[in-house]
N, C-alpha and C positions, 0 to 999 in steps of 0.2 A: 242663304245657301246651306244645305244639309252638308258638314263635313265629311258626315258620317261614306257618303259613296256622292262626292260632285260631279260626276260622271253618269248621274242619273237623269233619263231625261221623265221621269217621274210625275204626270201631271200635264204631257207636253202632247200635242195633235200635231203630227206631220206631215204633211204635205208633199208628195216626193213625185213631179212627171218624170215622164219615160222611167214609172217606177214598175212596170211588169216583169223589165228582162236585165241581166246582167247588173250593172253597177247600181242603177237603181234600186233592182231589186235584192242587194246586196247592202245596200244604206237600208232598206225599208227591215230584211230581218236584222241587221245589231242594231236599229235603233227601238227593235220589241224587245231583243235581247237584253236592252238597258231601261226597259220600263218606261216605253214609251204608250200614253194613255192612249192613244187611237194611230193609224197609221195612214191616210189615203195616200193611194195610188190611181195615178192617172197616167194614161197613154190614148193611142189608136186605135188600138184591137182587143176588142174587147174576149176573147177570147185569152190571149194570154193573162189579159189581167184576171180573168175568173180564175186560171190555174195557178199564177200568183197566191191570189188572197186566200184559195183553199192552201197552198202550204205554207203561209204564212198563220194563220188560223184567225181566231175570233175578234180580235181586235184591228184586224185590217177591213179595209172597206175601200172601194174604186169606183171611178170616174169614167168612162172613155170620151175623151175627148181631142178633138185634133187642137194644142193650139196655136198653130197658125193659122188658124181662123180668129185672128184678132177682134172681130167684131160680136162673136158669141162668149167673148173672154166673162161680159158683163153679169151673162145670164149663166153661166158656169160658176161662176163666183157665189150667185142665191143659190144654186144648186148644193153645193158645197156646204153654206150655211145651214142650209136647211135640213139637207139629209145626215151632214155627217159630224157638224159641230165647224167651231171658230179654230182655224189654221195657227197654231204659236209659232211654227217655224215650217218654212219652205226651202225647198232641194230642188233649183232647177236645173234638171239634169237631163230631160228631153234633149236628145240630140239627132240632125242625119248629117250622114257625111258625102260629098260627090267628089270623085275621085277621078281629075280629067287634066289633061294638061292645061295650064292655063288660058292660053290661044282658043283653043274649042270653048270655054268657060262660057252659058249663054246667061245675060243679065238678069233672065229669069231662074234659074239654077241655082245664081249668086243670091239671088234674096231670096230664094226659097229656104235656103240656110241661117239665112238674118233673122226669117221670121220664126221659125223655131227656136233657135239659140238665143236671139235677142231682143224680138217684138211680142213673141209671145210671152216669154218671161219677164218682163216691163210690166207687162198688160197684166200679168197675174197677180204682183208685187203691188201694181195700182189701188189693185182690187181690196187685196188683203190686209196691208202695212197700215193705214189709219187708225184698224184697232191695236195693233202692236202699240205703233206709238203713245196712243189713249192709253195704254196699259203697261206703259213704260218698260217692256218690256219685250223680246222677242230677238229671231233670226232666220237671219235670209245667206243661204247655200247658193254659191253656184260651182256646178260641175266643170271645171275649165280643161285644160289642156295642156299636157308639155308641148304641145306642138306651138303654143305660143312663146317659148324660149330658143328650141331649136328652128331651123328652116326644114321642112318636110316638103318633097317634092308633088308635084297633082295634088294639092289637098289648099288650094289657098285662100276657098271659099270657108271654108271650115276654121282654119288658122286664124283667119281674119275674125269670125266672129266669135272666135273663145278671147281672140285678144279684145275683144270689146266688152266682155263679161267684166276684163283686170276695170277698165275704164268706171264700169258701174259700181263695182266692190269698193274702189278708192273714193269715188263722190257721194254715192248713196253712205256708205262708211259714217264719211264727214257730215253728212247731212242730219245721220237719224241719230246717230251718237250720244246726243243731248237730254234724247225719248228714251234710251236705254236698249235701242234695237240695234244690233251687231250685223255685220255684212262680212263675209269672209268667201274665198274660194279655195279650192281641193283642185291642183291640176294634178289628176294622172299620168302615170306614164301607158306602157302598154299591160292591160289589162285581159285577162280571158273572157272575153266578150263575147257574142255573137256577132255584133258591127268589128271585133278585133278581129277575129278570127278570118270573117267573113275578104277581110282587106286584102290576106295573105293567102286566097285562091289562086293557086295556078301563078304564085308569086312565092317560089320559094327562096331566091335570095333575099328578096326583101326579109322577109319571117329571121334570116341568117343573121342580115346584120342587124336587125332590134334587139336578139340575144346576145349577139357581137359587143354591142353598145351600150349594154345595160349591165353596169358591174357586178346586180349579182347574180345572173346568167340565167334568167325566168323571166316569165312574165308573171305579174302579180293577180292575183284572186280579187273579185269584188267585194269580198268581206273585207279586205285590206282596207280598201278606199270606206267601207262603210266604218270601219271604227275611228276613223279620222274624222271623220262624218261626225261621229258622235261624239267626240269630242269636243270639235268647233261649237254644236250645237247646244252642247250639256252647261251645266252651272263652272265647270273644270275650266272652260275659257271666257270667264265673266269678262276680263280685260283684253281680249282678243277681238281686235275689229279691226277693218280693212287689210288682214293678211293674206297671204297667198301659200300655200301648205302642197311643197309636192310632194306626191306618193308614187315614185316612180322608180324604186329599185337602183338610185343613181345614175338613171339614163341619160337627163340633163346635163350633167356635171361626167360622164360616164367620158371613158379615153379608149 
């Protein structure tokens, strides 16, 4: 570890889904900011991610890929290889959220959420971690959620599967520990997002009381969450595995 700045990710290829817009793409610039050797970004639409990696500049490069489509995860994976180098740390950060009362909640809706938050990031993880471990080295992000601490109302498809992230941080954690590869998650609070934003249409109390409840009276910036990001990921948290880091302006803990 260079003392000289442990907070460098120096050397390092990152990995970052749902890295086009908001958080991701808020983790994807501080972790260039911190010298990070190449940066992919993957998402859906390939369009944002073009406008992405242009203002990210030269050392970013993208993917579009949906994945939950767990069965093309394979050939994504030699994609990845091929085009843009070997992954040393991944951010999964892909997210959607469906926002319905529980009762209406249709079984298919409910896994639709599983498979981005939770199947498809498995399937990525599958893909990539082998060399990590061969290489005694590496790290795996996931994007979580305060909404896994507090109870949020309509949203329990979503809740459910950030609480399944904590699940994987704690075993995967234990598992790869030994290889020298780190597992950690980043729950947000409320963020200025586009999916944040987007929540609070036509839903102006809600918007009230997240200000109400967050002591320190904002919502936070995606560069917030990305320097945490980079932290977890840098040389700065060599000893840091299976943690849970929230970035949430004291919302959780908020009165």
């Amino acid at each position: 570890m260079s003392m000289e700045n442990p907070y460098s990710m120096s050397g390092e290829t990152v990995l970052i889904t749902g890295g086009g817009t908001g958080i991701g793409l808020g983790i994807g610039r501080c972790m260039l900011a911190a010298g990070a050797e190449r940066v992919i970004l993957v998402g859906r639409r390939e369009t944002v991610l073009t406008e992405a990696a242009a203002e990210l500049g030269e050392r970013v490069s993208y993917l579009s890929q949906d994945i939950a489509r767990i069965d093309e995860i394979p050939d994504f994976a030699q994609k990845v290889l091929s085009d843009h180098g070997k992954p040393t740390c991944l951010v999964h950060n892909a997210g959607i959220n469906c926002k319905k009362p529980f009762v209406d909640l249709q079984d298919s809706e409910f896994m639709e959420v599983f498979d981005v938050h939770i199947r498809g990031a498995l399937a990525i993880t599958k893909e990539f971690v082998p060399a990590m471990l061969d290489n005694q080295s590496g790290s795996i992000l996931w994007i979580s959620s305060m909404a896994t601490v507090i109870g949020l109302p309509l949203v329990t498809s979503y809740s459910m599967a950030k609480s399944a992230m904590h699940g994987a941080v704690y075993n995967l954690s234990a598992e790869f520990a030994p290889n020298g590869v780190r597992v950690n998650a980043i729950l947000p609070g409320w963020i200025e997002s586009a999916m944040a934003l987007n929540s609070f249409k036509g839903d102006e109390p809600r918007r009230q009381k997240v200000l109400g409840r967050t002591p320190m009276g904002r919502m936070g910036q995606p560069d917030e969450v990305g320097h945490a990001a980079v932290f977890l990921c840098s040389p700065a948290a060599s000893f840091v595995t299976g943690s849970l880091l929230t970035v949430d302006g004291g919302a959780s803990i908020g009165f």
